[in-house]
LOSE-536829 format. One record per residue (C-alpha): x, y, z; residue number from 0. Coordinates in steps of 0.02 Angstrom, whole numbers. Example, Ala and Ser with C-alpha at 12.3 -4.5 7.8 and 13.67 -1.06 7.14 Angstrom:
<pator><c1>615</c1><c2>-225</c2><c3>390</c3><n>0</n></pator>
<pator><c1>684</c1><c2>-53</c2><c3>357</c3><n>1</n></pator>
END
This chain:
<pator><c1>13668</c1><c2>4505</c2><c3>5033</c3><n>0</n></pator>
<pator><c1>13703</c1><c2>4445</c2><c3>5204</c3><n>1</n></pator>
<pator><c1>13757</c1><c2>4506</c2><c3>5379</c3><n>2</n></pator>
<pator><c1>13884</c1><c2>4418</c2><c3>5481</c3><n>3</n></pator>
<pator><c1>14023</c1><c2>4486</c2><c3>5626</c3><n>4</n></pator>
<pator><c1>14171</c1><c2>4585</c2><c3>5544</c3><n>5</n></pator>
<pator><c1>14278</c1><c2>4488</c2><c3>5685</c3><n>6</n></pator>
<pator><c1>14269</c1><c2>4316</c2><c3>5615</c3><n>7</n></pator>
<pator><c1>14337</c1><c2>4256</c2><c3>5441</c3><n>8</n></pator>
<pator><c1>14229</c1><c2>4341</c2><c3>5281</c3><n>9</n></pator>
<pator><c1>14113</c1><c2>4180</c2><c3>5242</c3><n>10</n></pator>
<pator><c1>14032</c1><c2>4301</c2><c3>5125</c3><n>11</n></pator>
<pator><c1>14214</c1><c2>4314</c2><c3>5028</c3><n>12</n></pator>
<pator><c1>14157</c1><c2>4191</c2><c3>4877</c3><n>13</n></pator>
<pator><c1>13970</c1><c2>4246</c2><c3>4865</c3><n>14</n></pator>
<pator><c1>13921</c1><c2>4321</c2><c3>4708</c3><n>15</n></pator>
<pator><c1>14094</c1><c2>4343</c2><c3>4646</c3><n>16</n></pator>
<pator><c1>14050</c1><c2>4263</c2><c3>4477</c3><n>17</n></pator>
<pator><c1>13917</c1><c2>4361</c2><c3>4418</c3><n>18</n></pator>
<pator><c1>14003</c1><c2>4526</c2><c3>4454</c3><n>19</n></pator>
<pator><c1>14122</c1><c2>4518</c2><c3>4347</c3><n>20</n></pator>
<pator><c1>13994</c1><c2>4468</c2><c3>4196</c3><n>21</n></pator>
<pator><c1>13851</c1><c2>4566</c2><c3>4244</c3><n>22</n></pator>
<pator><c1>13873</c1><c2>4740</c2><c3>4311</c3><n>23</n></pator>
<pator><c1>13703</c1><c2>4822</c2><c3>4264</c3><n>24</n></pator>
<pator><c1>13578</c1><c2>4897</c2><c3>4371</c3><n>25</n></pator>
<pator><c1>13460</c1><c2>4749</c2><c3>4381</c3><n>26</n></pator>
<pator><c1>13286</c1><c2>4809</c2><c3>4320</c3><n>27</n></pator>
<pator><c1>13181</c1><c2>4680</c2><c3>4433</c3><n>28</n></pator>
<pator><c1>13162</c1><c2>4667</c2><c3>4623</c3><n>29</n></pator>
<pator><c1>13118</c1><c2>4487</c2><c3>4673</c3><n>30</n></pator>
<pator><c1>13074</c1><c2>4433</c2><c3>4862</c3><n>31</n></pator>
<pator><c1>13066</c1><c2>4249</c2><c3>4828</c3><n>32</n></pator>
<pator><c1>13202</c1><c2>4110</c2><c3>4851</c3><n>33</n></pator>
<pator><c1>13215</c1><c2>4089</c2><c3>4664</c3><n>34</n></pator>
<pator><c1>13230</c1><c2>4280</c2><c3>4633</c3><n>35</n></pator>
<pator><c1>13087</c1><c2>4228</c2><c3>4470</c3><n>36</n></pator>
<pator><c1>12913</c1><c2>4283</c2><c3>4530</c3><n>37</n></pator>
<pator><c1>12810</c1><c2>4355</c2><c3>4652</c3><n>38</n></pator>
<pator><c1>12765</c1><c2>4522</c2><c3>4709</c3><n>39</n></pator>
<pator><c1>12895</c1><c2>4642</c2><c3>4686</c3><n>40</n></pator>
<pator><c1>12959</c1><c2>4824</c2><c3>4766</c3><n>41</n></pator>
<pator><c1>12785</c1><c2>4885</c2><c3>4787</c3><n>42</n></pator>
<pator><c1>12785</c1><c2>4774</c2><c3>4938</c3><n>43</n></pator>
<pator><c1>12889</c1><c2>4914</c2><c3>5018</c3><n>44</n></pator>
<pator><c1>12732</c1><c2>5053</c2><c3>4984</c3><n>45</n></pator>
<pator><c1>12797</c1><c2>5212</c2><c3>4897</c3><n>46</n></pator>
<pator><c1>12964</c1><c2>5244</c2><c3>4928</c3><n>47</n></pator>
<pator><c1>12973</c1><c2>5429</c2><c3>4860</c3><n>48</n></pator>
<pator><c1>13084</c1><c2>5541</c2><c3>4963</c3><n>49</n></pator>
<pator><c1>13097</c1><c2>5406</c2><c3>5101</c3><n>50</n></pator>
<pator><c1>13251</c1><c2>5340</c2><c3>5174</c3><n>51</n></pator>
<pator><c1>13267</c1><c2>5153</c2><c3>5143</c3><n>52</n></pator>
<pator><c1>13386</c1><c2>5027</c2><c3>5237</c3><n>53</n></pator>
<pator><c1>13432</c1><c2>4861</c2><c3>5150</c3><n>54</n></pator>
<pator><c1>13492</c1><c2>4745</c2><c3>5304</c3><n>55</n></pator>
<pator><c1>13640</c1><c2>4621</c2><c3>5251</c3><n>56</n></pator>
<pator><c1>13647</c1><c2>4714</c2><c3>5058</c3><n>57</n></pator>
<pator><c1>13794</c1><c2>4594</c2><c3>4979</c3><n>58</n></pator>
<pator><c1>13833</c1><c2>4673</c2><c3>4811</c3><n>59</n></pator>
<pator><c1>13679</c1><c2>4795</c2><c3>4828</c3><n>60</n></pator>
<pator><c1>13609</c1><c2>4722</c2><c3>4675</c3><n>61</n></pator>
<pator><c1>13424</c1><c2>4770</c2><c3>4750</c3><n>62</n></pator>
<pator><c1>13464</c1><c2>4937</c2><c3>4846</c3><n>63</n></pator>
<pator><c1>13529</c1><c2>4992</c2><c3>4666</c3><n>64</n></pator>
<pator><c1>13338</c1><c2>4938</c2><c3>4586</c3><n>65</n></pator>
<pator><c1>13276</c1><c2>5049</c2><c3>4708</c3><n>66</n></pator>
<pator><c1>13383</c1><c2>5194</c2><c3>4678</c3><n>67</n></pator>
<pator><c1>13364</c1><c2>5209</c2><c3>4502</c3><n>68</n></pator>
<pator><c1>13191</c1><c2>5119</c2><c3>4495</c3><n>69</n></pator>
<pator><c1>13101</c1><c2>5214</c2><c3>4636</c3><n>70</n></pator>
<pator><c1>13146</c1><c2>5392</c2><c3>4695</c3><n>71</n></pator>
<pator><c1>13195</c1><c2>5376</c2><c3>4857</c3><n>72</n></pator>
<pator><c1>13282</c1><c2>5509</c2><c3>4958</c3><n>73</n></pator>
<pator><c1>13423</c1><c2>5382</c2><c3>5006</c3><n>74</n></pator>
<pator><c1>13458</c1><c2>5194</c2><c3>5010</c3><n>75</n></pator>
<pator><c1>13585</c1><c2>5146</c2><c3>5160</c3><n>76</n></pator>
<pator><c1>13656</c1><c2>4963</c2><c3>5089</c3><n>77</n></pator>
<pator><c1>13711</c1><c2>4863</c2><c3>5250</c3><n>78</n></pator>
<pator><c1>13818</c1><c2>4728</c2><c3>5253</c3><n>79</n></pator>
<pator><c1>13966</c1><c2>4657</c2><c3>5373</c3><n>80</n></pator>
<pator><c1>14080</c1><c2>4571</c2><c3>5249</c3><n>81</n></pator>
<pator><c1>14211</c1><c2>4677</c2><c3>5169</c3><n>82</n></pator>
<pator><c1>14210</c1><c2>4574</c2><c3>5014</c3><n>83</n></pator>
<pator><c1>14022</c1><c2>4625</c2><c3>4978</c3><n>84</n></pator>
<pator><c1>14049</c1><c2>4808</c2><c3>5037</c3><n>85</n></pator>
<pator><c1>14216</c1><c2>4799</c2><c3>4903</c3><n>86</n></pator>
<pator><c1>14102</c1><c2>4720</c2><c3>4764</c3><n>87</n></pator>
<pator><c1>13950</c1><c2>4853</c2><c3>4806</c3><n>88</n></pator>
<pator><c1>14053</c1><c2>4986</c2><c3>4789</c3><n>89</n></pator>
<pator><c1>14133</c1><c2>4914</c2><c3>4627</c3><n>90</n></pator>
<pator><c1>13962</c1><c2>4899</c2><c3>4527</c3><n>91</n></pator>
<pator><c1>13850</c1><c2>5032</c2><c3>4602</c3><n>92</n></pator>
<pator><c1>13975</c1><c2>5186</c2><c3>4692</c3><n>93</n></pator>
<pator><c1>13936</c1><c2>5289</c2><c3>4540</c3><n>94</n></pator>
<pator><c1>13737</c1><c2>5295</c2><c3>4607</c3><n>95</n></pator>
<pator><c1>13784</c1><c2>5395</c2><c3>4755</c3><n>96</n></pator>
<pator><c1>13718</c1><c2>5512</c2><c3>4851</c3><n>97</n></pator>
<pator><c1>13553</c1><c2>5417</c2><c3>4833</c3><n>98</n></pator>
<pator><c1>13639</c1><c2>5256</c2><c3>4862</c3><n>99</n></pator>
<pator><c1>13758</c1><c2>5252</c2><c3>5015</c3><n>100</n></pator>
<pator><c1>13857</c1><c2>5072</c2><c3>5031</c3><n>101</n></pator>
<pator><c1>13899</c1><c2>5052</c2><c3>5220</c3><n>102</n></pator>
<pator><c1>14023</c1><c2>4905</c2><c3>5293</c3><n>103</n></pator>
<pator><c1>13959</c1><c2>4861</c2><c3>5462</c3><n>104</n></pator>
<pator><c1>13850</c1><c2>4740</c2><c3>5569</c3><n>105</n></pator>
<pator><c1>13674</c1><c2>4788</c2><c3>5567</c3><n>106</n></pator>
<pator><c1>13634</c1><c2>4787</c2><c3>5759</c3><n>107</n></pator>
<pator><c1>13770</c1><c2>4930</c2><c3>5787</c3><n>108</n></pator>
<pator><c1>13739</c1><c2>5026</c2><c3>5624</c3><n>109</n></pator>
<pator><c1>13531</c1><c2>5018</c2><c3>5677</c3><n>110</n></pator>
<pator><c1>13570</c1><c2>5059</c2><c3>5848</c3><n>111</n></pator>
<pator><c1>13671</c1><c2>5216</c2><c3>5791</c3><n>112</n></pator>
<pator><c1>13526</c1><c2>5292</c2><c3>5675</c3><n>113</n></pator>
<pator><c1>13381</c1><c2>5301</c2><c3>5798</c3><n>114</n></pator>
<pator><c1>13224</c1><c2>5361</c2><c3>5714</c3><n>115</n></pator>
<pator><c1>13296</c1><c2>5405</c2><c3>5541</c3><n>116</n></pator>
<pator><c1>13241</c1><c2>5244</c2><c3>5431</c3><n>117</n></pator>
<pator><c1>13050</c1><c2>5257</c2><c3>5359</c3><n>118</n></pator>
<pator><c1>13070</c1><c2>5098</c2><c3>5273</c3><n>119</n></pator>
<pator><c1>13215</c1><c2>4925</c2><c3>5348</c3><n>120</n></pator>
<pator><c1>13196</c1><c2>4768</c2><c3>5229</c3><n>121</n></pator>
<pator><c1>13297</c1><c2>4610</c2><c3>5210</c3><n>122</n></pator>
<pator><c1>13307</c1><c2>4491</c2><c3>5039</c3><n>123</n></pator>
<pator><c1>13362</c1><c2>4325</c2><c3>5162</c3><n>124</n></pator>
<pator><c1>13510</c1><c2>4456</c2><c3>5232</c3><n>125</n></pator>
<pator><c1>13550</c1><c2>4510</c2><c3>5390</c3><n>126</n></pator>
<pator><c1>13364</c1><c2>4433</c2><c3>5477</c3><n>127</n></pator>
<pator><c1>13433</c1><c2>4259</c2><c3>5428</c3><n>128</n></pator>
<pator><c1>13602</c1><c2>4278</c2><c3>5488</c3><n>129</n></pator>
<pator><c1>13597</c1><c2>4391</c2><c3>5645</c3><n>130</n></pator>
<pator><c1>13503</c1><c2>4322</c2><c3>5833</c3><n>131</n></pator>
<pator><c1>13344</c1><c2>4410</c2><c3>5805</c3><n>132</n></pator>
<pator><c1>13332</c1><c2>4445</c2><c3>5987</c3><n>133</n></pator>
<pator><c1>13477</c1><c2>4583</c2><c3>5946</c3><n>134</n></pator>
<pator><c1>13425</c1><c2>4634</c2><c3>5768</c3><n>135</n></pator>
<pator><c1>13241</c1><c2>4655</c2><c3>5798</c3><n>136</n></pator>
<pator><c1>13245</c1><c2>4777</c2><c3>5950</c3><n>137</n></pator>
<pator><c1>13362</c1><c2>4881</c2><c3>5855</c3><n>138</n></pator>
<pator><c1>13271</c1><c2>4893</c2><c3>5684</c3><n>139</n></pator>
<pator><c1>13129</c1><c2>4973</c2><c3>5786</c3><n>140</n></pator>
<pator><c1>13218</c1><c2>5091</c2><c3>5874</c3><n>141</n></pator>
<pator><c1>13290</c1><c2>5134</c2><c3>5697</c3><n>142</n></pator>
<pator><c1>13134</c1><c2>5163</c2><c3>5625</c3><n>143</n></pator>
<pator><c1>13027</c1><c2>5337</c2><c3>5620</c3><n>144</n></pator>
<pator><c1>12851</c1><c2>5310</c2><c3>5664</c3><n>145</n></pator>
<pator><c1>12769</c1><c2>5214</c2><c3>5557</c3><n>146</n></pator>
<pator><c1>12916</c1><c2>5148</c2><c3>5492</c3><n>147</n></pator>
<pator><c1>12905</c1><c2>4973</c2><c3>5403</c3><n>148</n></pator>
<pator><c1>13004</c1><c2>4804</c2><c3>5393</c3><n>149</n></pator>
<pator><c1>12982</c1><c2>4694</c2><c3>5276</c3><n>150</n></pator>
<pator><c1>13107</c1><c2>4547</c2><c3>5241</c3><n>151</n></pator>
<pator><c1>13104</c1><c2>4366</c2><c3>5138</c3><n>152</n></pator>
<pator><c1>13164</c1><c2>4228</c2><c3>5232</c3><n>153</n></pator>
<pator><c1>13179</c1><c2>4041</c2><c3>5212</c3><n>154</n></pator>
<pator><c1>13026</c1><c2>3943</c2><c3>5258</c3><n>155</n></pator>
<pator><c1>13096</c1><c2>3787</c2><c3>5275</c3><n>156</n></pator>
<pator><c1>13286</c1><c2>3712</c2><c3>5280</c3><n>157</n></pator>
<pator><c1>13339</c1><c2>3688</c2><c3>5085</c3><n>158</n></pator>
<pator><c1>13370</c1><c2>3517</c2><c3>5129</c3><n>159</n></pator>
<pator><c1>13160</c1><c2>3509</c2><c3>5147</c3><n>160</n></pator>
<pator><c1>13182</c1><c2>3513</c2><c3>5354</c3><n>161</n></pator>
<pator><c1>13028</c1><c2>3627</c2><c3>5432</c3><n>162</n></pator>
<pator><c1>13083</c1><c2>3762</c2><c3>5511</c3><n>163</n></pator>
<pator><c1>13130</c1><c2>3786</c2><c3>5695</c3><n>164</n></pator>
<pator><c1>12959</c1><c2>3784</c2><c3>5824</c3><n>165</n></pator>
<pator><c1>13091</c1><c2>3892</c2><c3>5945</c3><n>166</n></pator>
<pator><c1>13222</c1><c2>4043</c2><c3>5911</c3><n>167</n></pator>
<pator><c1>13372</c1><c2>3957</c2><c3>5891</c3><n>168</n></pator>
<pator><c1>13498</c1><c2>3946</c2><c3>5768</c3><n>169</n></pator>
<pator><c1>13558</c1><c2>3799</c2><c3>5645</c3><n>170</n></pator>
<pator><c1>13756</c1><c2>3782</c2><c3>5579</c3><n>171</n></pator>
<pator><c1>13741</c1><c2>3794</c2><c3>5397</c3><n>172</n></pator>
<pator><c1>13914</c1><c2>3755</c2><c3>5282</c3><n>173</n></pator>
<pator><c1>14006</c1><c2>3909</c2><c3>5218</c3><n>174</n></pator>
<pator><c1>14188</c1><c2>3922</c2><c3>5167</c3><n>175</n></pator>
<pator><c1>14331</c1><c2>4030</c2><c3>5233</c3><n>176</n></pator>
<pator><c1>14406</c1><c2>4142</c2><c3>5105</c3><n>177</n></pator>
<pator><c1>14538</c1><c2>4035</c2><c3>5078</c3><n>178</n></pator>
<pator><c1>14419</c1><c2>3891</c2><c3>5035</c3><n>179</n></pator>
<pator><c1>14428</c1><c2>3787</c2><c3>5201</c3><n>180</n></pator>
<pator><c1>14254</c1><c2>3703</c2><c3>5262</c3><n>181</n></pator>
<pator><c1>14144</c1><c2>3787</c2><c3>5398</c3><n>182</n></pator>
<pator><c1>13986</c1><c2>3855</c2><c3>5450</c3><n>183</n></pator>
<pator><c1>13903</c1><c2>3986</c2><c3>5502</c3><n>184</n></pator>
<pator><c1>13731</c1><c2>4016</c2><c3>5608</c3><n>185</n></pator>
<pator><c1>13553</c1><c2>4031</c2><c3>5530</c3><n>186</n></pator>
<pator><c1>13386</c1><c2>4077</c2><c3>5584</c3><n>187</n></pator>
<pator><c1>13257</c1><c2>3981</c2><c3>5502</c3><n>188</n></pator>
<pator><c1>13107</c1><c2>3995</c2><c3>5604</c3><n>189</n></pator>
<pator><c1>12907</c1><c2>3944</c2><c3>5594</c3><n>190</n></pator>
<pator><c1>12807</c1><c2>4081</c2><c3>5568</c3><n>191</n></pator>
<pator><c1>12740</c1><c2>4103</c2><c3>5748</c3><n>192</n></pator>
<pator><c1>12903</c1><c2>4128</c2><c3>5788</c3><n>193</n></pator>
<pator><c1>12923</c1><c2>4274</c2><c3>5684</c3><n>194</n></pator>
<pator><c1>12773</c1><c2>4336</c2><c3>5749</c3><n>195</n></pator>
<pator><c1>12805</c1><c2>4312</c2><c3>5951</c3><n>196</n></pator>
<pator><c1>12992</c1><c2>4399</c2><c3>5914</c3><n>197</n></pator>
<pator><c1>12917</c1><c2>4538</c2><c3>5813</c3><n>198</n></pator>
<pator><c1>12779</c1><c2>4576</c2><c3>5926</c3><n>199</n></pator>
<pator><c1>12897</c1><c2>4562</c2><c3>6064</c3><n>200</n></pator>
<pator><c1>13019</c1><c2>4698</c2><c3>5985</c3><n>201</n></pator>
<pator><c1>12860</c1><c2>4809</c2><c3>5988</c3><n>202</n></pator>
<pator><c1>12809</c1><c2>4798</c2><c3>5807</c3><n>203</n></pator>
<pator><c1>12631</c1><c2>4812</c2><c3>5768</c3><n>204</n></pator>
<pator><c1>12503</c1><c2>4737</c2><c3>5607</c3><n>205</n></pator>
<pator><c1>12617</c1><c2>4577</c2><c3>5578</c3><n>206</n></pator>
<pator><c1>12592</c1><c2>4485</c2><c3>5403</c3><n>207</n></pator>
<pator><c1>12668</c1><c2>4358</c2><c3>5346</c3><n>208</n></pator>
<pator><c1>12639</c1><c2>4275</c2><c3>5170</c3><n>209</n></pator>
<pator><c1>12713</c1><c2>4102</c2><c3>5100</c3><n>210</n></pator>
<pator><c1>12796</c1><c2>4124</c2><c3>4936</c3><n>211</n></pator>
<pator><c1>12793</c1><c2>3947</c2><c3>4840</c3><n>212</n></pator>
<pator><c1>12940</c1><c2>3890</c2><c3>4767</c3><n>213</n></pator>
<pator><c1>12950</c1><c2>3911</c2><c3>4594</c3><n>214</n></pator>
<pator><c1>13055</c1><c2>3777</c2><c3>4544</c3><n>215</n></pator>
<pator><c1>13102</c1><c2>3594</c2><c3>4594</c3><n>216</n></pator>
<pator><c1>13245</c1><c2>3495</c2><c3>4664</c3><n>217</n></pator>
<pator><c1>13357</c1><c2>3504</c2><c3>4818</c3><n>218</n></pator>
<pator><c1>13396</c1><c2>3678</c2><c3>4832</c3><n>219</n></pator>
<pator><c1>13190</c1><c2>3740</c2><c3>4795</c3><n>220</n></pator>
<pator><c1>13122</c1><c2>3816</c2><c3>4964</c3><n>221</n></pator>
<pator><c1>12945</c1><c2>3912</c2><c3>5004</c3><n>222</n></pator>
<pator><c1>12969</c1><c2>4098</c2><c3>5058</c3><n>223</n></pator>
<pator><c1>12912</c1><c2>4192</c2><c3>5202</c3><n>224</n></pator>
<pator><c1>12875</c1><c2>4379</c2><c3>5167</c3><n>225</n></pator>
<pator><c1>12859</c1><c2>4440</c2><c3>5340</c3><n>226</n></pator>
<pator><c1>12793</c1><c2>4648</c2><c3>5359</c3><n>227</n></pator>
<pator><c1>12781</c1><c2>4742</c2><c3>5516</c3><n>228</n></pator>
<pator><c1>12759</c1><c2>4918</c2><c3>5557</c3><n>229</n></pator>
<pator><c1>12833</c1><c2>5030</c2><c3>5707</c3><n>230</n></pator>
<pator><c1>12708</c1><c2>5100</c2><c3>5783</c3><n>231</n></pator>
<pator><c1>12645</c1><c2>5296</c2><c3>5736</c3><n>232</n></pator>
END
């Protein structure tokens, strides 16, 4: 479900693998917390009838698929950079298109190409975690009709219990080549004035942002942000 540059080595090549090949149904919940267990749900996103809905860093387009089958929208664009998620997407979920349309690309370029088209962008810790949001943000808004929405989860804190960054900057967080070798990749996890300052800044309007407890214990529990912002009409 995450966004990361098609010129580097997939890092996204091992994610997810497992339950594809033992679970291949439409899921029939849409979670925004860490756990994926609890919390509010798609009506987050308002009513999604006829609109056209991006899903920014998609992976296996587990929750572009709930909305397609779930929630009448026109379309659902699934974005996401690595070719091993776009290859696993298309596996489990090609037979929902037109409604569903899997995409393989970075977000910034793919947003900056559909100016005005998208009523409603969100993010379940995709592409907003894993792209500079001094790129993505800009470019979501200019994608969006006005109106338009974002809404995305992201982590509140470092898994490791860290607080989040009081600046826009990026931490190295492990991932593994697809042949298995040790590396990382880059990571926004930021306080939630820094949200704010970088949304308002991209000119997004009515900022919210809500903390999602963690719903379970031990070293890889984390709080959620839910962060919502509209383009403005």
């Amino acid at each position: 479900m995450v966004q990361v540059t098609t010129s580097t080595a997939d890092l996204w090549h091992h994610y997810g693998r497992a339950r594809a090949t033992s679970d291949r149904a439409v899921p029939g919940t849409f979670h925004w917390n860490w756990g994926q267990n609890a919390g509010p749900g798609p009506e987050v996103l308002g009513d999604l009838t006829g609109r056209c809905v991006g899903d920014l860093g998609a992976g296996p387009a587990r929750h572009a698929a709930h909305l397609v089958v779930h929630h009448q929208p026109a379309r659902v664009i699934a974005i996401d950079a690595s070719p091993a998620q776009h290859a696993m997407a298309t596996d489990l979920y090609a037979h929902l298109a037109p409604r569903l349309r899997i995409v393989q690309s970075d977000a910034v370029p793919h947003l900056q190409a559909m100016t005005g088209t998208y009523d409603v962008l969100y993010s379940v810790f995709g592409a907003l975690d894993f792209t500079d949001p001094h790129e993505l943000l800009p470019a979501a808004a200019a994608s969006l009709k006005p109106g338009g929405r974002l809404v995305f989860a992201t982590l509140a804190h470092y898994l490791s219990g860290i607080p989040a960054e009081p600046d826009a900057v990026a931490a190295g967080i492990p991932a593994k080549t697809p042949d298995g070798e040790a590396t990382t990749m880059r990571r926004w996890v930021l306080q939630e004035h820094v949200w704010t300052k970088l949304l308002d800044e991209a000119g997004f309007t009515n900022i919210t942002i809500d903390v999602l407890p963690a719903t379970t214990s031990g070293p890889h529990a984390a709080n959620t942000l839910l962060v919502s912002a509209y383009h403005p009409s």
